[in-house]
N, C-alpha and C positions, 0 to 999 in steps of 0.2 A: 681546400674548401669543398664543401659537400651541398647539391643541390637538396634543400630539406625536403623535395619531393621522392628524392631516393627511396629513403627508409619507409615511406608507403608500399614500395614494392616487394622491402624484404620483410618487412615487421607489419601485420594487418589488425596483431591483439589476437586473445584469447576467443575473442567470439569470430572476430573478421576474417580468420582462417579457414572456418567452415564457410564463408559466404558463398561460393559458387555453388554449393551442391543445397545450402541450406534455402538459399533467397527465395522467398515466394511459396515455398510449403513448410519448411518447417521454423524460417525469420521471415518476417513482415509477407505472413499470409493474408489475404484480402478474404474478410467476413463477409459477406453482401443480403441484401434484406433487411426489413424492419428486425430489430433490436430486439434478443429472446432466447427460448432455447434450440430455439431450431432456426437456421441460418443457412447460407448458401454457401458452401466452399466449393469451389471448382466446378461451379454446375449443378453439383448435387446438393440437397439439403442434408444435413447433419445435427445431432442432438450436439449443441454444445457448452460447455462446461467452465468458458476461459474469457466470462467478463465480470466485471468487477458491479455488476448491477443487481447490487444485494437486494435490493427490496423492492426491485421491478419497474424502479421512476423513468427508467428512461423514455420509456413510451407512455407510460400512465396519462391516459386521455388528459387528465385537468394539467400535467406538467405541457404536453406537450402544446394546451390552447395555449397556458401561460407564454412559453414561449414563445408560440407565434403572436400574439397577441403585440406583446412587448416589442418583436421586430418590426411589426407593421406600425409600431405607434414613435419610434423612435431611430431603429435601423440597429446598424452593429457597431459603428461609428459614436453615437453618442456615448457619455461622455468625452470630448475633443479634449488628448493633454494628458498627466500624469495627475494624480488627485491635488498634491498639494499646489502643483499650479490653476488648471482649471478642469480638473477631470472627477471631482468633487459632486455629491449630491442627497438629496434626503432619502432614496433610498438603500445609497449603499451604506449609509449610515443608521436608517431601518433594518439593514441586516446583520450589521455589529451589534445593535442593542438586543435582535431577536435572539441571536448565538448565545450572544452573552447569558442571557436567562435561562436558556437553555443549558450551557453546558453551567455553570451557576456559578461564574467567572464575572467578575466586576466590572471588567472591559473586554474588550475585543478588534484586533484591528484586521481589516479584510484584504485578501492578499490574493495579485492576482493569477499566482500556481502554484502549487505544492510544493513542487519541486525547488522550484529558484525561492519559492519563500523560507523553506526549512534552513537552504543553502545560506540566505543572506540575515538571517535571524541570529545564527551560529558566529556570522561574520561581526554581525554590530553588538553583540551582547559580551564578547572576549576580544582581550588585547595581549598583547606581547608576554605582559606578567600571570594573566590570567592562565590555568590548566583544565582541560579535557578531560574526562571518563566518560567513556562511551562502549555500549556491548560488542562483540565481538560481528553479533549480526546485524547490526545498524542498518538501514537502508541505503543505497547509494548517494541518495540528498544528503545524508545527516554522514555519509565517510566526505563527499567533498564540501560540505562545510567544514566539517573538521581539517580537512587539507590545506584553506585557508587560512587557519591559525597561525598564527606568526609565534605562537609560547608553544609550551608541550603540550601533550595528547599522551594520555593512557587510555590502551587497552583492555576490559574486562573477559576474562571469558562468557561466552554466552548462558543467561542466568543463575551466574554463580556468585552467592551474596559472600563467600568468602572471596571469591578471587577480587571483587569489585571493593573487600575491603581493603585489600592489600594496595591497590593501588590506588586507595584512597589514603593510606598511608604514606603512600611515596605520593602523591598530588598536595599531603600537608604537609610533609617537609618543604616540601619544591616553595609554596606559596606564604611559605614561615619566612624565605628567603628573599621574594621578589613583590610581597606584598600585595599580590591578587588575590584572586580568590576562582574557586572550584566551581565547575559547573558538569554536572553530571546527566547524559541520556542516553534514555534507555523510548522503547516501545511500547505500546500498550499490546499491541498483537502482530507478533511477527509474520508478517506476508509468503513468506513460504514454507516455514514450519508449523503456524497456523496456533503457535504455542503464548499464553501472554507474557509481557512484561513481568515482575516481582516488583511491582510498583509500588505496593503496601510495606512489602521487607525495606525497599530501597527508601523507602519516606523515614523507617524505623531510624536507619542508622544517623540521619540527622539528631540522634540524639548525644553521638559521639563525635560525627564528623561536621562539620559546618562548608556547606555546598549548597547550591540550588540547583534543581533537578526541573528539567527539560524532556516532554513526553511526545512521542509523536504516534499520534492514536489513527490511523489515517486507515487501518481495516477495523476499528474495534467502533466509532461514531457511525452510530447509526444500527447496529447490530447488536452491542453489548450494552448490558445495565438494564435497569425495568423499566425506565424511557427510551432506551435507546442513546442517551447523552455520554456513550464510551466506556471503554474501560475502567477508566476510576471510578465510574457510579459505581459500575460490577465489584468493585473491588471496594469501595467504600472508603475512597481515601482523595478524593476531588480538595478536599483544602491543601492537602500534604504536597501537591501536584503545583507548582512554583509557574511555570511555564503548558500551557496544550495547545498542542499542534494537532490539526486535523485539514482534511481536503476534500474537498467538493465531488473529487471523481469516483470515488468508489459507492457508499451509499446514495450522496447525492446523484451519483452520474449525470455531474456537470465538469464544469471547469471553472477554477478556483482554489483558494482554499482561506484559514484563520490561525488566528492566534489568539488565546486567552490566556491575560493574566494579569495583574493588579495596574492599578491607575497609571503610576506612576511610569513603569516601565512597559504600555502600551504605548503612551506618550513616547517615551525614548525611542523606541520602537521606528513608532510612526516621521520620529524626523530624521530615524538612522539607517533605515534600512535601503539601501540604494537599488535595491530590484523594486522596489515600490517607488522610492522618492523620482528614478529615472525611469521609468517605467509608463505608458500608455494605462489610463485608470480599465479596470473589468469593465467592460462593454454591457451595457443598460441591459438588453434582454438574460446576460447571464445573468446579472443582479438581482430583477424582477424574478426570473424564472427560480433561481436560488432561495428565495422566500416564498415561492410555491410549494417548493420540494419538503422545505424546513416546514412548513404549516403540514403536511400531509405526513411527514413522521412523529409530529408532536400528536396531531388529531387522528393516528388511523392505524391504533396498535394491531391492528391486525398482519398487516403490511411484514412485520416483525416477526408475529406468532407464524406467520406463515414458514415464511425466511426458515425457521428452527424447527419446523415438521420437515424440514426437506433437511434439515443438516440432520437432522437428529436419525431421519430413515436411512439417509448416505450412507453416513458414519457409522451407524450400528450394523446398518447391514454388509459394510465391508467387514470391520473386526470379525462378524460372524461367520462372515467365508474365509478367514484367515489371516485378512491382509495386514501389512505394517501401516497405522498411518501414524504412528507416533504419539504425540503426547499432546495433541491439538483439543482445544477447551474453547473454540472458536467455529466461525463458518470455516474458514481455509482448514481444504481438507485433503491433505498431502498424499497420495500412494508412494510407498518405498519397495523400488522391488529391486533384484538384483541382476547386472548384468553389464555390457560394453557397451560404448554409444555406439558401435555399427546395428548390435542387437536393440538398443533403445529406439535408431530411426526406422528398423523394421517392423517393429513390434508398434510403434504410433501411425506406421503406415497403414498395417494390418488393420490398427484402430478406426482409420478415417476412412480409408478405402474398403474396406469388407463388413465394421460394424455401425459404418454412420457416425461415428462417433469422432468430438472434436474435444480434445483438450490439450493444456498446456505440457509441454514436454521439458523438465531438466537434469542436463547432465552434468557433465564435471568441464571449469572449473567451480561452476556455482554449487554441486553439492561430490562428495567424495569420487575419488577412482573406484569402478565399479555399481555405485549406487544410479540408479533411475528414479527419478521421482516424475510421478504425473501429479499435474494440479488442477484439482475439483475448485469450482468456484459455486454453490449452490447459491439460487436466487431464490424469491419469491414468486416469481414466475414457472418454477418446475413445479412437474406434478410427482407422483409419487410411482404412476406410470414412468415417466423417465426415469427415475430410480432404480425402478426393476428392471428395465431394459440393459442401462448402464452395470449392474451386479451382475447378471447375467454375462456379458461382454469381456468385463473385467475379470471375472474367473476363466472363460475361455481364453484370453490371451496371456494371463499366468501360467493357465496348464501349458502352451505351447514353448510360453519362456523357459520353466523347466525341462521342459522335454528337448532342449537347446532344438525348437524349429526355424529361430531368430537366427542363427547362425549363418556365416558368411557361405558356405557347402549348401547349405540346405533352404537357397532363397530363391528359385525359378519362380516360384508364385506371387513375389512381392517385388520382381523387378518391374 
């Protein structure tokens, strides 16, 4: 018999392996300062690039009375309880009706994280006989919901509407057999590749296959479509959309998140989903403050326009200096460059400590052996100043990668 604390010593996982050298600068670095593009890491301030605060709310005067406001009038404790026992109120019911019209969805039920709500939606909506089709890059919420399935789960390759038909062909055999049925998802904007879903293709083939599709829009709400109401608006296919998922942290930058979609199975929803049923209800100032956010993106397209002069300078003017960012039609604004992750933590070192600059660093296993990806997160808050600074930057530390300066020999200046 094996104490189960052992295998913590010899098995830490993919990430927990780099912990000792990574902890504190390059995992769970500490941002410090009001909320923006410039921020404090280790003393120094730095332009940075790696929050999810597309459209600038976090700080925005009126969110932040709202939020105080709502504290001082109620505290972070009210509502006492999980909703359906006593954690219930007219305004987090205020905020399903607002969503709902917004994203232009029938119902809406309000959930209180992204994460555990994707996970337990996955969990109550499929059973034993029921099957899976999910893309290849799914988010981590939507692979450990699927994990939970107790029936099968197919894999698609990532936006490939043949591969996703094949195994939609082996998910109607399977379900010709056990009598369930299909439920297929995908994203609206993949978070790290910055690429969208094939939401329109994927609604098409409901013409041959019989599935309902499950959307988790969680970077594309708030940024995509001419309201800003997501993806499907951009894409033009909001009825075809069976199931939308979105979350409070990224546009809104709160905490939170929703569900939209038809009466009946809100309802179902709502009496099935056990991270909600057992669950402490969203705390009154999120609620309130979450109807501030959501009135300031319906009333204040500028907010938006802004958002897309800054994506739109980033993005153009990286391709113009050469660089790879892929095939992103979004804010998420990937750099692909080449190299090992001893040359990736020098080269982000180089970044932070010699050009001020702060962004996201990923290497393998999250994207291939060899590749580097940095990730841009443009806000409404950058100016166009930060942009040139940033282009600037980022060509000098490509000239260096090439010129293997990143190398393990040639690092005295970045120890």
């Amino acid at each position: 018999m094996k104490d189960i604390f052992e295998k913590l010593y010899d098995r830490m996982g993919p990430l927990g392996m780099y912990a000792d050298d990574a902890h504190g600068y390059f995992a769970f670095p500490k941002l410090e300062g009001p909320i923006g593009p410039n921020m404090i890491f280790r003393g120094r301030e730095r332009l940075n690039w790696s929050l999810n605060n597309y459209l600038g709310l976090a700080n925005h005067p009126e969110v932040m009375k709202a939020d105080a406001d709502a504290s001082e009038k109620f505290g972070m404790a009210y509502p006492m309880g999980a909703r359906m026992m006593s954690g219930n109120s007219n305004y987090h019911e205020q905020l399903e009706q607002e969503l709902a019209d917004f994203i232009k969805k029938p119902e809406v039920i309000l959930l209180n994280y992204g994460y555990q709500g994707v996970l337990s939606a996955i969990d109550a909506l499929v059973d034993r006989h029921d099957v899976i089709v999910y893309d290849a890059e799914a988010h981590a919420c939507i692979i450990d919901g699927v994990r939970l399935h107790m029936g099968k789960r197919f894999v698609y390759n990532h936006n490939n509407i043949e591969s996703l038909q094949q195994q939609l062909r082996r998910a109607t055999k399977l379900v010709e057999q056990t009598g369930g049925g299909i439920l297929v998802i995908t994203e609206g904007v993949f978070g790290m590749s910055g690429s969208q879903g094939k939401i329109k293709e994927i609604i098409a083939l409901k013409q041959t296959f019989a599935f309902r599709l499950l959307v988790d829009d969680a970077h594309g709400f708030g940024t995509m479509g001419s309201t800003g109401a997501g993806t499907t608006e951009e894409q033009g296919c909001t009825d075809g959309v069976d199931i939308y998922f979105s979350t409070f942290a990224k546009s809104m930058a709160g905490i939170g998140a929703f569900i939209g979609s038809d009466p009946h199975v809100i309802k179902f929803l709502r009496y099935n989903m056990r991270s909600q049923i057992y669950a402490k209800s969203l705390p009154m100032p999120m609620v309130v403050g979450a109807l501030k956010r959501l009135e300031l993106m319906r009333n204040c397209p500028e907010l938006k326009d802004k958002l897309w002069e800054i994506v739109n300078a980033l993005q153009s003017g990286l391709r113009e200096a050469g660089f790879n960012i892929g095939i992103t039609t979004t804010p998420v604004t990937p750099v692909l460059l080449n190299g090992t992750i001893p040359e990736a933590t020098h080269l982000i070192k180089d970044l932070r400590e010699n050009f001020n600059i702060f962004c996201s660093i990923v290497v393998y296993p999250v994207v291939p052996r060899g590749v580097i990806m940095l990730r841009l997160i443009p806000t409404a808050c950058h100016t166009l100043e930060d942009v040139a600074i940033t282009l600037k930057a980022f060509i000098s530390i490509k000239s260096k990668l090439d010129a293997g300066e990143y190398c393990q020999e040639k690092l005295a200046e970045f120890a």
